[in-house]
C-alpha positions in Angstrom: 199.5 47.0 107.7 202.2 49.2 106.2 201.1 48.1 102.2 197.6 48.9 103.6 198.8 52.3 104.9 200.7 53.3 102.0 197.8 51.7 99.4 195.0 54.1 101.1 197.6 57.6 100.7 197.9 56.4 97.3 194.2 56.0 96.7 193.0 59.3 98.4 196.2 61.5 96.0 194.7 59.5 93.3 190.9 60.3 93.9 191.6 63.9 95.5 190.4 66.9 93.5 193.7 68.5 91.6 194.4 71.9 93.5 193.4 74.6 90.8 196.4 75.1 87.9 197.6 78.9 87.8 196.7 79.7 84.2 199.5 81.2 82.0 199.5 84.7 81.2 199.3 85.5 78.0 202.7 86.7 76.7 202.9 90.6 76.4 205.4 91.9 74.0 208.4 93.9 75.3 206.4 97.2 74.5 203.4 96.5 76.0 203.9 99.5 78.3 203.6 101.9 75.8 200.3 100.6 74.2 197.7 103.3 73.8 197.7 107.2 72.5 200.1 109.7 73.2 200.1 113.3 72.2 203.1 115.6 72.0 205.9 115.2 70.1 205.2 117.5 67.0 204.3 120.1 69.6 205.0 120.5 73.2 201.9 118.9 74.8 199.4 121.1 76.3 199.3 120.6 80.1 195.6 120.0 81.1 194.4 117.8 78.4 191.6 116.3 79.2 191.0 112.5 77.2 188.4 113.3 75.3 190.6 116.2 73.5 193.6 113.9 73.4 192.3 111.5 71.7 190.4 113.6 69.4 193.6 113.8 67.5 196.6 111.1 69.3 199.9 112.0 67.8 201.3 108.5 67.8 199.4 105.1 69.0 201.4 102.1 69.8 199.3 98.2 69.4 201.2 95.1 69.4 201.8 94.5 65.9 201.7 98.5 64.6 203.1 102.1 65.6 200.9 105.1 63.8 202.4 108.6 63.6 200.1 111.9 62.8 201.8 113.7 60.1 201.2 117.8 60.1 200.1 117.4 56.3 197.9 114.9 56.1 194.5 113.9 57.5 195.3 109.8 57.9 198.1 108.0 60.1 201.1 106.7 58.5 201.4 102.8 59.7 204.3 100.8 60.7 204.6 97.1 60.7 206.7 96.3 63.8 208.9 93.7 62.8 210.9 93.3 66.4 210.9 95.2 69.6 213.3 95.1 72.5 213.7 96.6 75.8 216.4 98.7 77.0 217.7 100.4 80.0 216.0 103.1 78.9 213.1 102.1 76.7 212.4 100.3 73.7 214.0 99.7 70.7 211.9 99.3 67.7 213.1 97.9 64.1 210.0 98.1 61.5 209.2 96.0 58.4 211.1 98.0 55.4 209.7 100.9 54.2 209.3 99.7 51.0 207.0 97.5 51.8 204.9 99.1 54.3 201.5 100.4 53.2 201.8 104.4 54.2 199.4 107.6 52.8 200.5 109.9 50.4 201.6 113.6 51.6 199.9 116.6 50.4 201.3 120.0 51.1 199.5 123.1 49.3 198.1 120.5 46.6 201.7 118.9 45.6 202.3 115.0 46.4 205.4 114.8 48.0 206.8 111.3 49.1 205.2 109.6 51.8 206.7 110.3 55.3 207.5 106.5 56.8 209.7 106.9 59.5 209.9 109.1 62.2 212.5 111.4 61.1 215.2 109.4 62.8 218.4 108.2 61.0 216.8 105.0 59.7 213.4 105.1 58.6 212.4 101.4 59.8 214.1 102.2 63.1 212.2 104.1 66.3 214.2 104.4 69.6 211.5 105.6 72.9 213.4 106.7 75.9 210.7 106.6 79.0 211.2 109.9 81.2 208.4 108.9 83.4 205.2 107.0 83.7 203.4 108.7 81.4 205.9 110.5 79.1 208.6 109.2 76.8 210.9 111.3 74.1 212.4 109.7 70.6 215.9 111.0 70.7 217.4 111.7 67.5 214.2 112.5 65.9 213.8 115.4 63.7 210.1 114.9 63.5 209.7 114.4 66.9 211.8 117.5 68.8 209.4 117.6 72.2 208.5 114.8 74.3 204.9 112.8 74.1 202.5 111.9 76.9 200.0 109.7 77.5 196.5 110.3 76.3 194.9 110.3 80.2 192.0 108.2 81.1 188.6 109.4 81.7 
């Protein structure tokens, strides 16, 4: 009776519909919080913007694989190749592809080419640190480019 018992538990596990697998989330990378367009930085950022006029013209746009900066002399964004990102305690630390080999616009100022601007005028070109000051607005210390903090392009 107890072989019987044990046979029919076995059987109904067996023939019982699997309860539902949780599917994975895809794996975000460590910056993920800061994808999207963000104004500022160049400039203090005008308080009111509505999205439409922020991103008109985004200052810097984060993706997973690149970071674009708006330069004040030309009309296209430079690009960086992320190469790693990590989280801080205060942010994200960024380390690019070398500068060398990433593909950037040439600068024009008053009809001159000048060298192409790559970094982000911090003290290594192919480095970016973002210090988060709130949910929607983050600073790159150190930055000569960048003297006043960015926000967030809002959402409709």
């Amino acid at each position: 009776m107890r072989r019987f018992a044990i046979l029919l538990t076995a059987i109904t596990l067996l023939l019982a519909p699997a309860p539902p697998r949780a599917r994975a989330a895809p794996q975000l990378p460590p910056h993920a919080w800061l994808f999207g367009a963000w104004t500022g930085g160049l400039f203090p950022a005008p308080s009111g913007l509505t999205a439409q006029e922020c991103l008109a013209q985004p200052t810097v746009i984060f993706t997973r694989d690149v970071v674009l900066r708006a330069t004040l002399t030309d009309t296209l964004y430079t690009q960086r190749i992320i190469e790693s990102a990590r989280l801080t305690t205060t942010g994200t630390e960024f380390r690019f592809a070398s500068a060398a080999s990433t593909p950037t616009s040439g600068s024009t100022l008053l009809g001159l080419n000048g060298p192409p601007l790559v970094g982000f005028g911090c003290s290594s070109p192919d480095e970016l640190h973002v210090v988060r000051r709130g949910e929607n607005e983050i600073t790159f210390p150190g930055c000569g480019d960048y003297p006043y903090p960015l926000v967030r392009c809002p959402g409709r």
